[in-house]
N, C-alpha and C positions, 0 to 999 in steps of 0.2 A: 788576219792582219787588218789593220783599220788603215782607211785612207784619212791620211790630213787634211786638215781643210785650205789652210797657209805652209808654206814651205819655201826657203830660202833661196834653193834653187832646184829645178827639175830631174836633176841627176839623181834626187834620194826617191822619187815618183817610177812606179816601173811603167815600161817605154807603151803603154798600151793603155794606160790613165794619163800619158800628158796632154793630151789635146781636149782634154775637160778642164785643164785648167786656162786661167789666162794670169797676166802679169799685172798688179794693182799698179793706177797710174799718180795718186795721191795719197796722203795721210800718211798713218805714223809707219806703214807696214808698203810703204812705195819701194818698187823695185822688186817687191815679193811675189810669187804666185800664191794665187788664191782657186778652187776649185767655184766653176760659172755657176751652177746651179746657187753656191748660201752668198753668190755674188748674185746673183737674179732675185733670191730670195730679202734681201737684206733689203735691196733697192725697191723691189715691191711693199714690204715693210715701211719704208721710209715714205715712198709716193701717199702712201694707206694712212699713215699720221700725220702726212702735210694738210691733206684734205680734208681728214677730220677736222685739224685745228682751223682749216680757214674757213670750213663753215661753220663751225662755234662761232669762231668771230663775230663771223660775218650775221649770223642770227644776235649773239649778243650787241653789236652794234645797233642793229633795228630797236629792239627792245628798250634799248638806250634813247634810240632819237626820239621815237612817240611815247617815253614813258611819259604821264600825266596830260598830254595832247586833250586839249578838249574840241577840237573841231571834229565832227564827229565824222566828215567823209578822210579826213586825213587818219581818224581810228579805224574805219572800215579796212582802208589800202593798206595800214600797219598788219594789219590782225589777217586779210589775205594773205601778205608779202610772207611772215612769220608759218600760216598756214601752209604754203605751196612747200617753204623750206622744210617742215617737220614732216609734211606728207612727201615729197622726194626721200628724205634721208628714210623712213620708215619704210618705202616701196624697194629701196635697196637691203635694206637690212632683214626683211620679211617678208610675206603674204601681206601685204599691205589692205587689196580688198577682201582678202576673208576676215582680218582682222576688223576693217570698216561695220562691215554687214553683220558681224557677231555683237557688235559695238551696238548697233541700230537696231538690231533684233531685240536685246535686253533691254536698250531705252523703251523700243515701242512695248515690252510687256511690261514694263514698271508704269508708264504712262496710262495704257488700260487699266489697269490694277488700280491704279488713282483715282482715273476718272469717274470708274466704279463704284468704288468707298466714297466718293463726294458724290454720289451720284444718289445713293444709298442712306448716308448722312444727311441731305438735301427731301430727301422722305420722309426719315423718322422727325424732322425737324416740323416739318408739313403738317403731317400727320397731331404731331403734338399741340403744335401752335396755331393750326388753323382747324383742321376737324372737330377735335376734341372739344375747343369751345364754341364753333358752329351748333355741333352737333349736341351739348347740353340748352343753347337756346333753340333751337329747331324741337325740342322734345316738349320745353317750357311752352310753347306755344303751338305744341301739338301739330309739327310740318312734317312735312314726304323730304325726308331727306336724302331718299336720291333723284327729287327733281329739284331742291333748293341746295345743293352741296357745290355743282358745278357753278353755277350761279354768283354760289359764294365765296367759290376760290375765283373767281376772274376778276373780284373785286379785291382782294385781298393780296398780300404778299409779305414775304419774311424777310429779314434786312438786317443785319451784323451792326453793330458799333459797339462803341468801347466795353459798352456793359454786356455785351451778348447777343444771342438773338430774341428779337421780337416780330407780332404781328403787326399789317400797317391794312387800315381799308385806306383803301384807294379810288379816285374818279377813273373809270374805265376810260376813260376818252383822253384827258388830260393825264393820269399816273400820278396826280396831285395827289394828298394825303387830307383823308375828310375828316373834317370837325363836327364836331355838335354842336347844339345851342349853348353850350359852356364854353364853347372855345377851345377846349380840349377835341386831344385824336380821338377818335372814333373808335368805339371796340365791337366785335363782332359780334358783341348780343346787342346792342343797339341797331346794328345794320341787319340782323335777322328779327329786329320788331318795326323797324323802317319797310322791309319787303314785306313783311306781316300786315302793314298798314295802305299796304300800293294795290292795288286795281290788277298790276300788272304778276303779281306772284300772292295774292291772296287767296286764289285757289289751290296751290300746294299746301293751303292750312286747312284743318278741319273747323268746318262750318257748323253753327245749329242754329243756321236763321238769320235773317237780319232782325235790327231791331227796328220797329216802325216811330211812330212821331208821337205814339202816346209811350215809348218809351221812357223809365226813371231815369231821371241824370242826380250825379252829387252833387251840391249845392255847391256853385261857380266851377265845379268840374265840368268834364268832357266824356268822362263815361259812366253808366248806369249804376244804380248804389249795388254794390258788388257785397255779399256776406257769403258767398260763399264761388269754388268755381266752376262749379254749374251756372252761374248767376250769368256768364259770359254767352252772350248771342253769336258771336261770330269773332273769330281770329283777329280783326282789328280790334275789338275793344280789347280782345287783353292783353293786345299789342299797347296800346292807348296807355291801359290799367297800368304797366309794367313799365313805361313810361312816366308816368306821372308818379307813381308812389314805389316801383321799385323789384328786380327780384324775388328780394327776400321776404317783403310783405305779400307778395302771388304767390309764391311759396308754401307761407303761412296757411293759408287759404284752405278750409276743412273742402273735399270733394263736393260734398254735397248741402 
């Protein structure tokens, strides 16, 4: 036999189910009894979608008032007040800090995982743009490159703009960007035939000699008549040599 939920009067209820019900005091079924329990239920129902609606609201209003705010501590207090309300309604709805801390666990290994690949990318970029053409002037003028390498990256650095990356020498003291006698930036084989030429790193080059004061010079040149690159007395001059006429012309240059 099913129990009714409403019934008109208690006489059709047997005498041992009536005091589970009570008598509705409003609406369209006033004067009726109703069983207390889908009358406790209904009304909990009812409390459960007031609430919801009135913090919608009530978040939707915020959202409203700071939208496009540009003061920016009146954005901070928007974006907490909005915060507190979402993290309340979520600590009722669910594990709120497991959910937190699963949340922050995945950022921090997506962030690792970044920092890495830029980390990695920031190497090969290095690697390409500062060693590689170190390390073809370092060989042109016959240096220890691993005592001229660190040297030459403290002077040096890699730098993004519109067109991609490049190298930059740099004044180690200042971070200024050095020029040459053309007024142009400075490239790294210029600055490993500048160390080549200094006092202070011309012992990382391989030496055969200085040359003395009856040394040949080229006519209104600076270094000795060079026919071949044996002809080179010491690291400066073909520091000097590679300066004055060039790479490609040192290059040229039969061994012997």
């Amino acid at each position: 036999m099913a129990i009714p939920e409403i019934v008109e009067t208690l006489d059709v209820v047997p005498e041992v189910l009536r005091e589970d019900y009570e008598q509705i005091a409003e609406g369209d079924n006033k004067g009726k009894f109703q069983l207390k329990i889908i009358a406790g239920l209904k009304k909990s129902q009812q409390q459960i979608l007031a609430e919801k609606k009135r913090r919608d609201e009530e978040l939707e209003a915020l959202r409203r008032k700071y939208d496009g705010i540009e003061d920016p501590q009146q954005a901070r207090d928007a974006i907490a007040r909005i915060r507190e309300i979402e993290e309340r309604k979520a600590r009722e709805e669910g594990d709120f800090e497991s959910l937190k801390k699963s949340m922050q666990d995945g950022f921090d290994k997506q962030k690792q995982t970044l920092e890495a690949e830029i980390t990695l990318r920031d190497r090969h970029i290095e690697k390409y743009l500062i060693e590689s053409q170190a390390s073809a002037a370092i060989a042109a003028l016959e240096g220890k490159p691993v005592l001229l390498m660190p040297h030459i990256k403290s002077q040096t650095r890699v730098v993004k703009d519109a067109d991609g990356f490049r190298a930059e020498v740099i004044d180690q003291k200042s971070g200024q960007v050095r020029y040459n006698s053309k007024g142009e930036p400075m490239t790294i084989r210029e600055l490993v035939e500048e160390m080549a030429a200094s006092d202070d790193y011309a012992p990382a080059f391989r030496a055969r000699g200085e040359g003395g004061s009856g040394a040949r010079r080229t006519e209104g040149g600076s270094t000795p008549a060079i026919r071949s690159k044996a002809d080179f007395k010491s690291a400066k001059e073909k520091a000097a040599y590679i300066r004055e006429h060039g790479a490609d012309k040192y290059n040229a240059l039969p061994v012997k």
